[in-house]
Backbone as JSON, one array per atom type, in Angstrom:
{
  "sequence": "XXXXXXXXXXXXXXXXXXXXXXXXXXXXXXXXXXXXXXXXXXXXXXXXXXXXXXXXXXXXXXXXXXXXXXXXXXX",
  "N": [[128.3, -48.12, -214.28], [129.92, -46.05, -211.87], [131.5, -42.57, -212.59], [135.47, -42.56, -212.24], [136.77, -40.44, -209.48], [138.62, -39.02, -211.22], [138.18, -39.18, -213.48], [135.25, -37.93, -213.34], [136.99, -35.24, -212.71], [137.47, -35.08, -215.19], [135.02, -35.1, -217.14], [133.96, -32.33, -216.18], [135.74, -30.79, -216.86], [135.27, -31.02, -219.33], [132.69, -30.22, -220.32], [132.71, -27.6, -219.2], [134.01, -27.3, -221.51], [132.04, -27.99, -223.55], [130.27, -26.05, -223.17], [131.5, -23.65, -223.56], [131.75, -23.91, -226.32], [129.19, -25.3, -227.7], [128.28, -26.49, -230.32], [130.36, -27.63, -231.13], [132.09, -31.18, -231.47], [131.69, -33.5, -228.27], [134.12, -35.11, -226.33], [133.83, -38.75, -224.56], [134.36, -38.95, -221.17], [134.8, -41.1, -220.35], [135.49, -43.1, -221.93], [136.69, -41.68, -224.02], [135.63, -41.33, -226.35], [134.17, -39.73, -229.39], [131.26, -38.19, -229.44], [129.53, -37.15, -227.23], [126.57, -36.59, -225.4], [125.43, -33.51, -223.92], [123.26, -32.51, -221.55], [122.28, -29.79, -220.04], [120.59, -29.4, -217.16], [120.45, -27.59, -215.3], [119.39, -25.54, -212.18], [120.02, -23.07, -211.39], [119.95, -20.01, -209.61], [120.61, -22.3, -207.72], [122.0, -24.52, -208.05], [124.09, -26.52, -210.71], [123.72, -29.06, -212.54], [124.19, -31.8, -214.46], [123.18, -33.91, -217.45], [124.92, -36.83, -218.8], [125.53, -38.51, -221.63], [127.08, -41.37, -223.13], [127.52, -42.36, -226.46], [128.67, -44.61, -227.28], [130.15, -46.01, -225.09], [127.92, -46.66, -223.26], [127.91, -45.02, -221.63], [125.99, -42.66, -218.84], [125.43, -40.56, -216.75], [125.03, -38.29, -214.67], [126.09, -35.07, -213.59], [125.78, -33.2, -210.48], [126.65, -30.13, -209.28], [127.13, -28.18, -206.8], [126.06, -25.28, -206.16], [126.59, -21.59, -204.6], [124.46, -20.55, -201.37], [121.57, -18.5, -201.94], [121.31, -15.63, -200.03], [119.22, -13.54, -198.92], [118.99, -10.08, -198.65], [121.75, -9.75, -198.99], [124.31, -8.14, -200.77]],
  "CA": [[129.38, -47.92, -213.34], [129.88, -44.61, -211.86], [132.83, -42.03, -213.06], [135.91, -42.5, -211.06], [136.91, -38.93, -209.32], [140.16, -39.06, -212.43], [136.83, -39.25, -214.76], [134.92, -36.64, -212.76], [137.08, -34.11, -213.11], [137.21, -34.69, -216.91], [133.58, -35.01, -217.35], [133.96, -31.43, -215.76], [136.58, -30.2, -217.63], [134.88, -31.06, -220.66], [131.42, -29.47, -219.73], [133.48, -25.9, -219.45], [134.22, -26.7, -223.18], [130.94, -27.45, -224.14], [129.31, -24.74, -222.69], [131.96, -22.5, -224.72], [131.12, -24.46, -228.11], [127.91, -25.97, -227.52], [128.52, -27.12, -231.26], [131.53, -29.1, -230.91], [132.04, -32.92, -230.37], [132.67, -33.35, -226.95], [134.87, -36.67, -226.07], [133.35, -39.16, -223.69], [135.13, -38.87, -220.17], [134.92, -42.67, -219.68], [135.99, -44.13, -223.03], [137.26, -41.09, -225.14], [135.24, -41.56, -227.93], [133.5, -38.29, -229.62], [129.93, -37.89, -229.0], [129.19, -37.43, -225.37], [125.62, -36.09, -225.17], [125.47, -33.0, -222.57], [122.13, -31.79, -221.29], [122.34, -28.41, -218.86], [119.46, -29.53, -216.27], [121.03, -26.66, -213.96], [118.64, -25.04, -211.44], [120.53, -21.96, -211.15], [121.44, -20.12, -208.65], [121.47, -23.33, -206.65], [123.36, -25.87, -208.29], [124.49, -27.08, -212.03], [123.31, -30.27, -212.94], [124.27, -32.01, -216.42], [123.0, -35.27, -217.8], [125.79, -37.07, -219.53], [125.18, -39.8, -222.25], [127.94, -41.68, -224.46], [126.36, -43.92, -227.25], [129.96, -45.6, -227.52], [130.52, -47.07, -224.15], [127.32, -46.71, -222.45], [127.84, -43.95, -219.79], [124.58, -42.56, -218.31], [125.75, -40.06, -215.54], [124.16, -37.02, -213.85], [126.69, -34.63, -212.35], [125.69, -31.93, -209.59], [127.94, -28.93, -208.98], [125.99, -26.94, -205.86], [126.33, -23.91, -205.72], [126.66, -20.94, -203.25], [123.09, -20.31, -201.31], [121.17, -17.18, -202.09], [121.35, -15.17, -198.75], [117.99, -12.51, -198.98], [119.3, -8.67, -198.34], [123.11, -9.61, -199.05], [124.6, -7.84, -201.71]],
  "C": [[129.64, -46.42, -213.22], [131.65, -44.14, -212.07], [133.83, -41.99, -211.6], [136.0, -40.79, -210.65], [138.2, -38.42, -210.27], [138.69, -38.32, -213.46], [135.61, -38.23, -214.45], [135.38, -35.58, -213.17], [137.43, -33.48, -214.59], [136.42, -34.13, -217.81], [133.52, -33.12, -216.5], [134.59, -30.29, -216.47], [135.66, -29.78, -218.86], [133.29, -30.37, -221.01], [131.59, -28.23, -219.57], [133.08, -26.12, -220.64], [133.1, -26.79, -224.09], [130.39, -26.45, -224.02], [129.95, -23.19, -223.73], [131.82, -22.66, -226.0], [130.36, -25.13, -228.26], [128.21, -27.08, -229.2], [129.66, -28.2, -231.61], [131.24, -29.87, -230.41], [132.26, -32.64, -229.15], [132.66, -34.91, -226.56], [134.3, -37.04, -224.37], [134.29, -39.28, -222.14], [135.35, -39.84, -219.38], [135.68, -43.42, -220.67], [136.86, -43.03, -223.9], [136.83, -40.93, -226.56], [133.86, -40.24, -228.23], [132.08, -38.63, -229.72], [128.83, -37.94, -227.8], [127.78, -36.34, -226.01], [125.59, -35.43, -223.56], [124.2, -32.46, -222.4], [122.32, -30.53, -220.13], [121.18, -28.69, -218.43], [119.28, -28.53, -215.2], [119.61, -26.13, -213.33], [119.52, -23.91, -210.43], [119.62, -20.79, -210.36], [121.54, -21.56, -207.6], [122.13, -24.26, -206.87], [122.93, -26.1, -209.82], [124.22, -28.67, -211.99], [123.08, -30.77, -214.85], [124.17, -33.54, -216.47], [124.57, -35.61, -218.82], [125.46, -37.97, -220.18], [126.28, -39.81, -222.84], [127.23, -42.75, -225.11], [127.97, -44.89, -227.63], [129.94, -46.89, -226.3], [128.94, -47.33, -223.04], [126.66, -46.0, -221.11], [126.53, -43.02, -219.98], [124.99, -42.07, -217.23], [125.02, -38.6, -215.26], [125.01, -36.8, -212.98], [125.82, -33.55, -212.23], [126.98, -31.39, -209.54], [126.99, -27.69, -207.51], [126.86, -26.02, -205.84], [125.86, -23.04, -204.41], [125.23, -20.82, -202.99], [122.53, -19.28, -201.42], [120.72, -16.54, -200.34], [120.54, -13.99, -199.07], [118.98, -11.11, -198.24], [120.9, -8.84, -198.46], [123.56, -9.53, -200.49], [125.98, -8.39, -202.11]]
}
């Protein structure tokens, strides 16, 4: 079942805080329960892409974040 947009912007939230403590738990954004598996798949500069796994409840999500487009000679 996919994240509602409540559970979106958690799973978002919480993807900041990994990224600042890669080593910390990080709580599942469907169930709450500590060990969300985050993968960084990003394909930077064009868009952020993170696998999400929880081994509690099941969740299995893949958010995108696109980003801005690279515009050639604009500084």
């Amino acid at each position: 079942m996919p994240l509602t947009p409540d559970q979106t912007r958690e799973a978002l939230r919480r993807i900041t805080a990994w990224r600042l403590e890669p080593a910390k738990p990080v709580a599942c954004p469907a169930c709450g329960a500590a060990g969300l598996t985050v993968i960084d798949r990003s394909a930077r500069p064009h868009a952020e892409w993170y696998a999400l796994a929880c081994p509690a409840c099941g969740l299995d999500e893949t958010l995108h974040i696109p980003m801005g487009a690279v515009i050639p000679g604009v500084d």
